[in-house]
C-alpha positions as CSV (number, residue, x, y, z in Angstrom):
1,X,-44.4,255.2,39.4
2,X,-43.9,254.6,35.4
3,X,-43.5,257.6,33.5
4,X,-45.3,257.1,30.2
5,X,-44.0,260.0,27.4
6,X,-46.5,262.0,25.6
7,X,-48.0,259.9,22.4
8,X,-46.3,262.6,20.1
9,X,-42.6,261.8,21.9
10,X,-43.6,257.8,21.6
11,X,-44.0,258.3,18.0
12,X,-41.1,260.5,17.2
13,X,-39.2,257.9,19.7
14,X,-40.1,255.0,17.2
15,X,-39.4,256.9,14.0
16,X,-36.0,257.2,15.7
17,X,-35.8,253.5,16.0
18,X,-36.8,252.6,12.8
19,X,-34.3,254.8,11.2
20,X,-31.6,253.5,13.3
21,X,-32.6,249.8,12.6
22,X,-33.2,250.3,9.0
23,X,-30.1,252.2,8.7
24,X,-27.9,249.3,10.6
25,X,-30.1,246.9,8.1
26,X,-28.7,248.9,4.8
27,X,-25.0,249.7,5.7
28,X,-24.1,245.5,5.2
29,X,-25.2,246.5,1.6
30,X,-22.7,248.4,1.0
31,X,-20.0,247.4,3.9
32,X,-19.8,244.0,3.3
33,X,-17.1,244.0,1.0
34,X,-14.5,246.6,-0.2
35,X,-14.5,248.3,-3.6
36,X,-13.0,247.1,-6.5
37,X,-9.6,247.2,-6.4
38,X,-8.0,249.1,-9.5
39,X,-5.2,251.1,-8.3
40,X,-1.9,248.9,-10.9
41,X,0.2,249.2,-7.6
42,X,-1.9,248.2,-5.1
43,X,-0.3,244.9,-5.4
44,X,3.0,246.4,-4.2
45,X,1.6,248.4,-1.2
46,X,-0.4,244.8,-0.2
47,X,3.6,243.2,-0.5
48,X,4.2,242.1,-3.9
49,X,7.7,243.2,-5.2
50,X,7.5,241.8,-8.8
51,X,10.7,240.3,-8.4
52,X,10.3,237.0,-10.7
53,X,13.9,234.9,-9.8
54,X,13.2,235.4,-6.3
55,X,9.8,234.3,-6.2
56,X,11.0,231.4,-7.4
57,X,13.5,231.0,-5.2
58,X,11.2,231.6,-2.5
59,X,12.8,234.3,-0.8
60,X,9.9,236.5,-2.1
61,X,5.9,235.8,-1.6
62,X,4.3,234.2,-4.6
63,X,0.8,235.6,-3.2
64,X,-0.5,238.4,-0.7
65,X,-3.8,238.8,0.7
66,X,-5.8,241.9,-1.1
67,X,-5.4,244.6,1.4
68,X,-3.5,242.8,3.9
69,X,-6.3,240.7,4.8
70,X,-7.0,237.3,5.2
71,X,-10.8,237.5,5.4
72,X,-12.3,234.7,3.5
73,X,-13.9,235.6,0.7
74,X,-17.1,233.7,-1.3
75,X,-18.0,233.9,-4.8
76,X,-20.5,232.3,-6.9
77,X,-20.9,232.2,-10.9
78,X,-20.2,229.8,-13.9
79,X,-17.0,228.1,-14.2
80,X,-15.0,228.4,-17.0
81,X,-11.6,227.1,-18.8
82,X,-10.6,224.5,-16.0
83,X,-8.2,222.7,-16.5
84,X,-5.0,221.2,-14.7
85,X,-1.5,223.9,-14.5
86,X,1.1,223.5,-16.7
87,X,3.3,224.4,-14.7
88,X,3.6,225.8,-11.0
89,X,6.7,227.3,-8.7
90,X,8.2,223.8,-7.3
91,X,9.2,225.4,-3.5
92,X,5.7,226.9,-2.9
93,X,3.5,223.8,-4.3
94,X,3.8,219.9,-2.9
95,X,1.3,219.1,-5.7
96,X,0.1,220.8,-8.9
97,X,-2.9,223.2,-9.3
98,X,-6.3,222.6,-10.1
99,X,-7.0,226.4,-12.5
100,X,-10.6,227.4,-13.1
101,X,-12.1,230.9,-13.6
102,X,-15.3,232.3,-12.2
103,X,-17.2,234.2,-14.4
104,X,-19.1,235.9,-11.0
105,X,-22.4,237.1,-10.2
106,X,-23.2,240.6,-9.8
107,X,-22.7,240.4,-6.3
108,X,-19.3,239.1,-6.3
109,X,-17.8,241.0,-9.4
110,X,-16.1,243.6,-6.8
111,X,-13.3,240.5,-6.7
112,X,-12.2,240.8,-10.3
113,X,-9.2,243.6,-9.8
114,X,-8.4,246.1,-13.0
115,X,-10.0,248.7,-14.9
116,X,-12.0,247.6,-18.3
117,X,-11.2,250.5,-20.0
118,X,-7.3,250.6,-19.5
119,X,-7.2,246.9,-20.1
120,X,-5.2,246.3,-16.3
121,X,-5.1,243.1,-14.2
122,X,-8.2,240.7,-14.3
123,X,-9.1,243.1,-17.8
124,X,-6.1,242.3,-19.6
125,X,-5.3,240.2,-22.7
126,X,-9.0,239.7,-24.2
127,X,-10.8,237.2,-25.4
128,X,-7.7,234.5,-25.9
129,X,-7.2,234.9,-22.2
130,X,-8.5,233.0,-19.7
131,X,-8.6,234.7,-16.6
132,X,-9.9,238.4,-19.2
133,X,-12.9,239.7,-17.0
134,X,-13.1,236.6,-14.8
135,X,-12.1,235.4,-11.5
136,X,-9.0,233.0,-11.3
137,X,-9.3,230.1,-8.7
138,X,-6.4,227.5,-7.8
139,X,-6.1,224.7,-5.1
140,X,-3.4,221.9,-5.2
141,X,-4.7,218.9,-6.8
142,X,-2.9,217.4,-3.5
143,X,-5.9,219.1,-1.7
144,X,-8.6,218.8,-4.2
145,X,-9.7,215.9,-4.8
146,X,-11.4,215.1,-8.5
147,X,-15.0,214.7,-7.6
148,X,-15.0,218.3,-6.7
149,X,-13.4,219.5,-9.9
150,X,-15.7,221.5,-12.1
151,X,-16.2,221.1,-15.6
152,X,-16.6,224.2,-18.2
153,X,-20.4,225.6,-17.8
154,X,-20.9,224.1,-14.2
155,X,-22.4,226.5,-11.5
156,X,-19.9,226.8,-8.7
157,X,-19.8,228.4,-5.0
158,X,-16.4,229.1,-3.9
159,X,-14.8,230.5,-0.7
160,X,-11.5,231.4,-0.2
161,X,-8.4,233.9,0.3
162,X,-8.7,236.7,-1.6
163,X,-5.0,237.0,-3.1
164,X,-2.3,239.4,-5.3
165,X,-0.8,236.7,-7.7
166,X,2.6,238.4,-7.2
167,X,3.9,236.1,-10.2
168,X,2.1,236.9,-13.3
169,X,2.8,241.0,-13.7
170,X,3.0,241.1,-17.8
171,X,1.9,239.7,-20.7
172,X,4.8,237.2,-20.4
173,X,4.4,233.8,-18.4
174,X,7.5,234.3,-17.4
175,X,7.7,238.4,-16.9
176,X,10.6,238.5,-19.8
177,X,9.4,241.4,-21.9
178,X,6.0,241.7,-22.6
179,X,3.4,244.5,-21.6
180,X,3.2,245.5,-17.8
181,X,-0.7,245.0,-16.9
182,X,-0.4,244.4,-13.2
183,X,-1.0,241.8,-11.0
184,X,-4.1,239.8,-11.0
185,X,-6.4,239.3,-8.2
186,X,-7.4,235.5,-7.3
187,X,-9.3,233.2,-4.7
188,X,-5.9,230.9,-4.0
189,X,-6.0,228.5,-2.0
190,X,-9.7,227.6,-1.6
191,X,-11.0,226.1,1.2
192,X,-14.1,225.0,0.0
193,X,-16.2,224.6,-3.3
194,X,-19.6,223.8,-4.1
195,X,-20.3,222.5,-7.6
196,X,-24.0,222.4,-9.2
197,X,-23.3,219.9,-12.6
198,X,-24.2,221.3,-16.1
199,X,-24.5,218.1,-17.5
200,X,-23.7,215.1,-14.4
201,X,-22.3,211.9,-15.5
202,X,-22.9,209.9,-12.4
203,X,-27.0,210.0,-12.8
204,X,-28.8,207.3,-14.7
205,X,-32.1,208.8,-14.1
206,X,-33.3,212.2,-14.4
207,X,-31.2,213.7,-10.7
208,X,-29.5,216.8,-10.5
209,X,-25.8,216.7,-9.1
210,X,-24.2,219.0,-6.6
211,X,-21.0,218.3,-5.2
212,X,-19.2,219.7,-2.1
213,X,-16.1,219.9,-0.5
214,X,-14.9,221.8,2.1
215,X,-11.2,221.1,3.8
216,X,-8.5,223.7,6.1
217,X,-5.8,222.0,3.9
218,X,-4.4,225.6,2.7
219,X,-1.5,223.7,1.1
220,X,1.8,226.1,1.3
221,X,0.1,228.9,-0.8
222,X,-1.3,229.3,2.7
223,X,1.8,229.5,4.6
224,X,3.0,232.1,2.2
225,X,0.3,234.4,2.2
226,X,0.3,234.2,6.0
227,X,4.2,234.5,6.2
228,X,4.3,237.8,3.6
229,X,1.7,239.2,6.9
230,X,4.1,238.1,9.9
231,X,7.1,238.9,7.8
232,X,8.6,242.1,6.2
233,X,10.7,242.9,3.0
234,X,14.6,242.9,3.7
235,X,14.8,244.9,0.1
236,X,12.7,246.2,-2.9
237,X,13.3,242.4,-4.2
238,X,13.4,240.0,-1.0
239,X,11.9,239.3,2.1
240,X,13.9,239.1,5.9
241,X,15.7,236.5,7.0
242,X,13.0,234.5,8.3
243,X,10.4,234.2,5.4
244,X,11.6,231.4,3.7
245,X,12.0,229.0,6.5
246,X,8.5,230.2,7.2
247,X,6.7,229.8,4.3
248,X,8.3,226.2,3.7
249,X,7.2,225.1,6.7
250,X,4.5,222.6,6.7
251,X,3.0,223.7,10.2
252,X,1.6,226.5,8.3
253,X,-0.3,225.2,5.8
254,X,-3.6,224.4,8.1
255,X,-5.6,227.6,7.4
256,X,-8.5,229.3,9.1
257,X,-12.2,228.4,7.8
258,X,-15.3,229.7,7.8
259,X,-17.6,229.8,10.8
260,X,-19.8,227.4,8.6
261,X,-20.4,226.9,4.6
262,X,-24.2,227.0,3.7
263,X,-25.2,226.3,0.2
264,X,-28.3,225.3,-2.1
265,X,-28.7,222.1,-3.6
266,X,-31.6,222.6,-6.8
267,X,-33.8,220.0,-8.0
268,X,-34.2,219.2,-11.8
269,X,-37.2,221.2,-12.7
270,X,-40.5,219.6,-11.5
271,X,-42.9,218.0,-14.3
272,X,-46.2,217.8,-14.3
273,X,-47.6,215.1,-12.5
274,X,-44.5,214.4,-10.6
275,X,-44.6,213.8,-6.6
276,X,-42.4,214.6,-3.8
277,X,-38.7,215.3,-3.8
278,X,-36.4,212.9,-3.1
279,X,-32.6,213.0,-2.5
280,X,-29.7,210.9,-1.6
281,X,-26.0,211.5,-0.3
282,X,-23.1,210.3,-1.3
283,X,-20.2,210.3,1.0
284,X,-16.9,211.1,-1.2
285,X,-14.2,211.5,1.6
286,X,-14.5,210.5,4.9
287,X,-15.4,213.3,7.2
288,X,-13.1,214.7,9.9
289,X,-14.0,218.0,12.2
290,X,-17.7,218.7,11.1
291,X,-21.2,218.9,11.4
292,X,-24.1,218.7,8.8
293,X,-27.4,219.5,8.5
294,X,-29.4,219.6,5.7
295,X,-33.2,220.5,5.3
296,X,-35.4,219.8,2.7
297,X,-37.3,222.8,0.8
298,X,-39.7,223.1,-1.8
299,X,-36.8,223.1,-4.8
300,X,-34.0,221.4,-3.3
301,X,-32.2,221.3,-0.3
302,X,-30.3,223.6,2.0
303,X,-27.3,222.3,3.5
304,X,-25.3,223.7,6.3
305,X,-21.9,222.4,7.0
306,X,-20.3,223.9,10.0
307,X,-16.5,223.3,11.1
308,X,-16.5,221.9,14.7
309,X,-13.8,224.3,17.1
310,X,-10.4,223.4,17.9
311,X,-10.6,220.4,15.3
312,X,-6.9,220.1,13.8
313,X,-8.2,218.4,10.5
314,X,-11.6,219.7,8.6
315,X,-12.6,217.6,5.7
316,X,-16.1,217.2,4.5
317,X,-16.8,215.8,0.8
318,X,-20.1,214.6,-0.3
319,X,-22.4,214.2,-3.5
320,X,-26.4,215.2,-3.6
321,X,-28.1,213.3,-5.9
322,X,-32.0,215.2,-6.2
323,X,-34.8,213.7,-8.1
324,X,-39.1,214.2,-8.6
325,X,-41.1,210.9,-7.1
326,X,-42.7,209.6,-10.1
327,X,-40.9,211.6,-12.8
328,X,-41.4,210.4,-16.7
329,X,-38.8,212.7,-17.9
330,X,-37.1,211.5,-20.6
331,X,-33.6,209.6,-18.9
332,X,-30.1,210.0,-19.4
333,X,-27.9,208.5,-22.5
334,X,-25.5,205.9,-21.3
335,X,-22.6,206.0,-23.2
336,X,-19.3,204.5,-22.7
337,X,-16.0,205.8,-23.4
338,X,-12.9,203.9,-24.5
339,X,-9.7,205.3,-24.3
340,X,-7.7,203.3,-27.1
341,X,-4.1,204.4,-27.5
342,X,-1.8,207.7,-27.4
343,X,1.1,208.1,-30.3
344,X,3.6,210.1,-28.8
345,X,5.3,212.5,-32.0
346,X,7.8,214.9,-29.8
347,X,8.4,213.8,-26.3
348,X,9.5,217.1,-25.4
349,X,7.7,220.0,-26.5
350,X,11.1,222.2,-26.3
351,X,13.9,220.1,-26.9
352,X,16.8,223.7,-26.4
353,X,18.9,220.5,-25.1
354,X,17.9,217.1,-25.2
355,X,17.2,215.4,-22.3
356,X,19.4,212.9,-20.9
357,X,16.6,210.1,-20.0
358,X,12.9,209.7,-22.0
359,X,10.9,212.6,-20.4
360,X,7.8,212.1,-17.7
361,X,4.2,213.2,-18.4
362,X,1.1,213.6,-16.7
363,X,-2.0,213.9,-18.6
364,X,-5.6,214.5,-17.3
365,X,-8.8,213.7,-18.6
366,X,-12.2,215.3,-18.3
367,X,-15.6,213.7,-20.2
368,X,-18.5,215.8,-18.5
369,X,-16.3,216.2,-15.1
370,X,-15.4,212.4,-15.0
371,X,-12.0,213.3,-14.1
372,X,-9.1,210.8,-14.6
373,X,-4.9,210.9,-14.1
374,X,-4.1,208.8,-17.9
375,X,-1.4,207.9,-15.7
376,X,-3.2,205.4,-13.5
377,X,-4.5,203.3,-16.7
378,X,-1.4,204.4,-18.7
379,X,2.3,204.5,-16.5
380,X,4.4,204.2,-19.8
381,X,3.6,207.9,-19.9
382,X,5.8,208.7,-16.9
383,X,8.8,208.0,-19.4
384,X,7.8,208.4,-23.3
385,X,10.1,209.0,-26.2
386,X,9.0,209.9,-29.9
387,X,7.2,207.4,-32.1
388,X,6.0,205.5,-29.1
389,X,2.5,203.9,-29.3
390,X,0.7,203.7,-25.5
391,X,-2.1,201.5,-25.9
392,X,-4.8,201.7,-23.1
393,X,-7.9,200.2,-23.9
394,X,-9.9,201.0,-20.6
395,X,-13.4,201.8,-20.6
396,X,-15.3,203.8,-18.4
397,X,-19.7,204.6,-18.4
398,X,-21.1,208.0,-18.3
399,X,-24.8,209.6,-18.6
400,X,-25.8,212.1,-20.5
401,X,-29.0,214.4,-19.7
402,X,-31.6,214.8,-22.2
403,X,-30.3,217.7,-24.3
404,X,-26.8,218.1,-22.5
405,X,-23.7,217.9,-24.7
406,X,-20.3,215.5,-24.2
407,X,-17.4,217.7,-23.4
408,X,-14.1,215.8,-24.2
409,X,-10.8,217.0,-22.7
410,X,-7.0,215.6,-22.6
411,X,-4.3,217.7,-21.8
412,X,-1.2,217.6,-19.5
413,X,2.5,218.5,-18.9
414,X,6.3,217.3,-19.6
415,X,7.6,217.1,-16.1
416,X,10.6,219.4,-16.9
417,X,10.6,220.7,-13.0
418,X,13.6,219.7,-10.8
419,X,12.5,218.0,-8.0
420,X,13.4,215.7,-5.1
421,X,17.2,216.9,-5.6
422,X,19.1,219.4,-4.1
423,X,19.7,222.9,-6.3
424,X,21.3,226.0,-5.4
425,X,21.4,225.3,-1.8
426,X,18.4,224.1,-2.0
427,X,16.3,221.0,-1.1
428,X,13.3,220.5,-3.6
429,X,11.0,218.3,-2.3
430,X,8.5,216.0,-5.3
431,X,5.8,217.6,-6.7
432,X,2.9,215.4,-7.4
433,X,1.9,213.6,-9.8
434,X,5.4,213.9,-11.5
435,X,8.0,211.8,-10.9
436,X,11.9,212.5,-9.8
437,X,13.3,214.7,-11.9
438,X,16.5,216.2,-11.9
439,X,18.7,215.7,-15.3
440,X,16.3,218.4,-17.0
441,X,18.5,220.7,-18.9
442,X,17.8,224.6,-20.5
443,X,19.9,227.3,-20.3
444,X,17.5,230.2,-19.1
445,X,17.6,229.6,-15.7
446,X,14.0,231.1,-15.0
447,X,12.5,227.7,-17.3
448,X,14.2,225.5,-15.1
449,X,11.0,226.4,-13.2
450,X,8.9,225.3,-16.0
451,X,7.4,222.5,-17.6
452,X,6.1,222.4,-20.9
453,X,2.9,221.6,-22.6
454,X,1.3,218.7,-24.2
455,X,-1.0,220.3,-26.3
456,X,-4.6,220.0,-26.1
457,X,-7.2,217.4,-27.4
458,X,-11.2,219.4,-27.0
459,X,-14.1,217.6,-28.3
460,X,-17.6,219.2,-27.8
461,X,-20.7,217.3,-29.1
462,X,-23.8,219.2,-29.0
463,X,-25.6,215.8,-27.5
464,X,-24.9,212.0,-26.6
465,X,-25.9,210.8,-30.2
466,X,-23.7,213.2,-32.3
467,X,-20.4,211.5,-29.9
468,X,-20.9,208.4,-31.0
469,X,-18.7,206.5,-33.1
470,X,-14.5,206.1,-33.2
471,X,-12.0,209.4,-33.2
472,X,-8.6,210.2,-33.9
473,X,-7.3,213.6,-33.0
474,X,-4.1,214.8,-32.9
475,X,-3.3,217.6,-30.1
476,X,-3.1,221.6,-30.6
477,X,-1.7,224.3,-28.8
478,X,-4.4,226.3,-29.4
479,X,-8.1,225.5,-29.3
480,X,-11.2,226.7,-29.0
481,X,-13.2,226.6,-25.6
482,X,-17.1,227.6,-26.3
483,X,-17.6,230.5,-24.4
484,X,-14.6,231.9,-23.8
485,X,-12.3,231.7,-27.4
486,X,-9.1,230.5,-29.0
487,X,-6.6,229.8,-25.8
488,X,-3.1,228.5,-25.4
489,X,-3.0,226.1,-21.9
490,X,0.5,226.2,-21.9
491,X,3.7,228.1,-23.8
492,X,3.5,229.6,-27.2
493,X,3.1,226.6,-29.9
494,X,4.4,224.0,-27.3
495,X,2.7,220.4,-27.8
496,X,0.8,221.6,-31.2
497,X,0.9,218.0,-33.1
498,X,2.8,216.7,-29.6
499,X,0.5,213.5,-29.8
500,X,-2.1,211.1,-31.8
501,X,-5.3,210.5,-29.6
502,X,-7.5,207.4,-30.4
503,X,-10.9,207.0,-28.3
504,X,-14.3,205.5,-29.0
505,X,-17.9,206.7,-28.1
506,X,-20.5,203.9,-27.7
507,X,-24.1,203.5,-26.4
508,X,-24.1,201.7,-23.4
C-alpha cells in the first residue's frame, strides 16, 4: 500500500526541491570560472621561473597553464591590434605567430590577469600597449591559416589554453632592465576561432561574413605547456633532464579540444520589405575529424561543430555568407587594390654588424582582412639590400559595405633568427616563412633570438570613396591604431623610414 505524506510535508518536500535545484542552477554562475588572477607571483607558483636565456634555450617553459590547468578556455569580444610577430623563440615555434588582443565581454574579463590600480600584468604599460587591459591571443601562422585571421574591429569567439607568458616579465622585450610588472596572462595556442567581419571583403552584395576554424594542431606551444605539467624544475632557473626532449618533440603538439564548438552566425539587419534568410557555406579547408550541423533561426544561424572521438587530425574551416531574400540595401563598393612597388632604404633595421649576405624579409598585408604574404607576389624580398626598387604590380578586388571604412596594413620582419643550423649544441630547425638563416651576426647573445622590424605602413579611410586614388607612404615605427593609440610593432625606432610604399585605390 502507497503511503501518501500529509499535503503540508508535500509542500515543504517541494520547497526543498526547488531550493536544491535552483541552488545547483546558480552555483555555474559563479563556479564556472575562477577569479581573476592578480597575485604578481602566481606565475611562479603555476611554473614560470623568469629565467630569460634559458627560455630561449628551451631548457625552461616559455608558457604554463593558469593554475596548473589545461581546461580550455573561451572568450568572446572585439579584436584589436592584429598583426603578425616580429619576432618569436626559434626552438619553441616551427612557424611564426599570428598576435591579436581581445578586448573581452563582461563575461570573459576574469581572463585578463593584473590589478588596474597597481598597473601589473595585462594592466601594465597604457595606452601605447597593446595587450594594456586586453586579452593577448597567439597561434602559429603554420596552424592558422589566413582566412581566419581577424582584422582590427572584427567580433571574434575564441577558445583556447589559458596560459602564463613566462617570457615577457618587464617593460623590456627582452627582460634587460626595465620595470618588473609580471607576467601576462594569454589564450596561446588556440584551437579554434570564430570571426564575425566588421567590414567583409569577399561580399558583393549586402551578406554578412563569419568565418570559422577550429583545428587540435597545438603547434609546440602545446607540447610545452603540457611538458612544464609532466615535468618539474631541476633549479630556480631550469627544468629536469627530460623537458627539453619533451617539449621538442613533435608527438606532443596534437592537443585536446573541446567536446564541441557552438557559435552564432548574425544576419545583416533585416530591411523593410525584405523576405526570408538565406545563407551559403564556403568550405576553406578540407575537413578532417568532424561533424556539423547548423540550424537556421530567426537572425542567423547556429552552428554546432563537434570533434568526432579518437580522430588523430581535427580540422574544420569554413565561411558563412548570410543575406535577406529580396534586400534593396544599398551594395558594396568594389574597389581594387594595386600593390605597385616597395623601395627598400635600410635593409637592416639594426646594422650593430653588418650582415654577411643581403638580409631576408617577410612582410604581410591586410586590406579589410584580405590577408596576403608580399612574399608570394614579391620573392626579391627574401634577399633585399638598400636602394633596391621591388616592383610588384598585382592587383587584387575587395568590397566595401555601405558606410564601412578601408583599413590598409603592411608590416613585417628582417629574418635575423638562426635557423636550420646547428648552435650551441643545438639543432634549429626553419621557421616559416623565413628562409635559412645562419650568418646573422650581434654581439648580445639574447638578440640572436630576435629579428627586427620593418616598420609599419597604416592607412584608415573613413569609407570606399575617400581610398581612392594613388599613395606613397613611407613606413614608421610608430603609428597610430584607432582605438587603441600610438604603438611600436616591433623594437624601439627599428624600421622608422625602413621602406617607400607605392599602391593604388581604384573603383572596380
Amino acid at each position: 500500500m502507497r503511503y501518501d505524506p500529509p499535503c503540508s510535508v508535500r509542500l515543504t518536500r517541494y520547497l526543498a526541491l526547488v531550493a536544491v535545484v535552483l541552488t545547483a542552477l546558480a552555483v555555474p554562475a559563479f563556479a564556472k570560472h575562477p577569479a581573476r588572477p592578480t597575485n604578481i607571483n602566481q606565475p611562479v607558483a603555476d611554473g614560470c621561473q623568469r629565467a630569460t636565456l634559458q627560455i630561449g634555450f628551451d631548457v625552461s617553459p616559455e608558457w604554463v597553464y593558469i593554475n596548473r590547468s589545461p581546461t580550455i578556455r573561451m572568450a568572446r569580444g572585439v579584436v584589436h591590434v592584429s598583426h603578425n610577430s616580429v619576432d618569436d623563440s626559434i626552438l619553441q615555434h616551427h612557424s611564426y605567430d599570428y598576435n591579436g588582443n581581445l578586448v573581452p565581454d563582461a563575461p570573459f574579463r576574469y581572463l585578463v590577469a593584473g590589478s588596474k590600480s597597481a598597473h601589473t600584468q595585462n594592466f601594465s604599460g597604457g595606452r601605447d600597449d597593446e595587450e594594456h587591459a586586453r586579452l593577448h591571443f597567439e597561434w602559429e601562422q603554420g596552424a592558422l591559416p589566413f582566412f581566419a585571421w581577424p582584422a582590427d574591429g572584427d567580433r571574434a569567439t575564441i577558445w583556447g589554453s589559458w596560459i602564463w607568458d613566462c617570457g615577457h616579465f618587464t617593460t623590456n622585450s627582452v627582460n634587460q632592465g626595465g620595470t618588473f610588472t609580471g607576467e601576462h596572462s594569454e589564450l596561446h595556442p588556440l584551437n579554434a576561432i570564430v570571426v564575425n567581419r566588421r567590414a567583409p571583403y569577399l561580399p558583393s552584395s549586402r551578406e554578412s561574413e563569419t568565418d570559422a576554424y577550429v583545428s587540435n594542431d597545438g603547434t609546440l606551444a602545446h607540447a610545452v605547456q603540457q611538458c612544464a605539467l609532466t615535468h618539474h624544475p631541476a633549479s630556480s632557473t631550469q627544468y629536469d633532464a627530460g623537458y627539453r626532449d619533451c617539449a621538442r618533440d613533435d608527438a606532443n603538439t596534437p592537443q585536446q579540444l573541446a567536446r564541441s564548438y557552438s557559435f552564432f552566425v548574425p544576419a545583416p539587419s533585416r530591411p523593410a520589405g525584405a523576405g526570408t534568410l538565406r545563407f551559403r557555406a564556403v568550405k576553406r579547408v578540407a575537413a578532417r575529424g568532424v561533424r556539423e550541423r547548423i540550424r537556421v533561426v530567426r537572425n542567423g544561424l547556429d552552428v554546432t561543430v563537434t570533434p568526432k572521438r579518437g580522430a588523430r587530425t581535427v580540422r574544420y574551416g569554413k565561411s558563412f555568407f548570410v543575406s535577406w531574400a529580396r534586400d534593396t540595401g544599398p551594395r558594396p563598393t568594389t574597389l581594387k587594390i594595386t600593390i605597385k612597388s616597395l623601395r627598400v632604404r635600410q635593409a637592416d633595421p639594426n646594422p650593430s654588424l653588418a650582415d654577411p649576405t643581403p638580409p631576408p624579409w617577410t612582410m604581410y598585408l591586410n586590406v579589410n582582412g584580405h590577408w596576403t604574404l608580399l612574399n608570394n607576389w614579391a620573392p626579391k624580398l627574401y634577399a633585399v639590400h638598400d636602394g633596391q626598387l621591388i616592383k610588384i604590380n598585382r592587383t587584387f578586388t575587395i568590397h566595401v559595405p555601405a558606410g564601412a571604412p578601408v583599413w590598409f596594413q603592411l608590416s613585417g620582419r628582417e629574418c635575423d633568427e638562426l635557423n636550420n643550423t646547428s648552435r650551441f649544441g643545438l639543432t634549429v630547425g626553419l621557421e616559416r616563412p623565413c628562409p635559412t638563416n645562419n650568418d646573422e651576426q650581434n654581439p648580445n647573445l639574447l638578440l640572436l633570438d630576435a629579428n627586427d622590424a620593418l616598420g609599419v605602413v597604416l592607412d584608415v579611410y573613413r569609407s570606399a570613396a575617400a581610398a581612392v586614388g594613388s599613395h606613397t607612404r613611407t613606413a614608421r615605427a610608430r603609428v597610430h591604431f584607432p582605438g587603441t593609440g600610438d604603438l611600436v610593432l616591433g623594437h624601439g625606432s627599428q624600421g622608422n623610414r625602413g621602406y617607400v610604399l607605392k599602391y593604388a585605390v581604384g573603383r572596380g
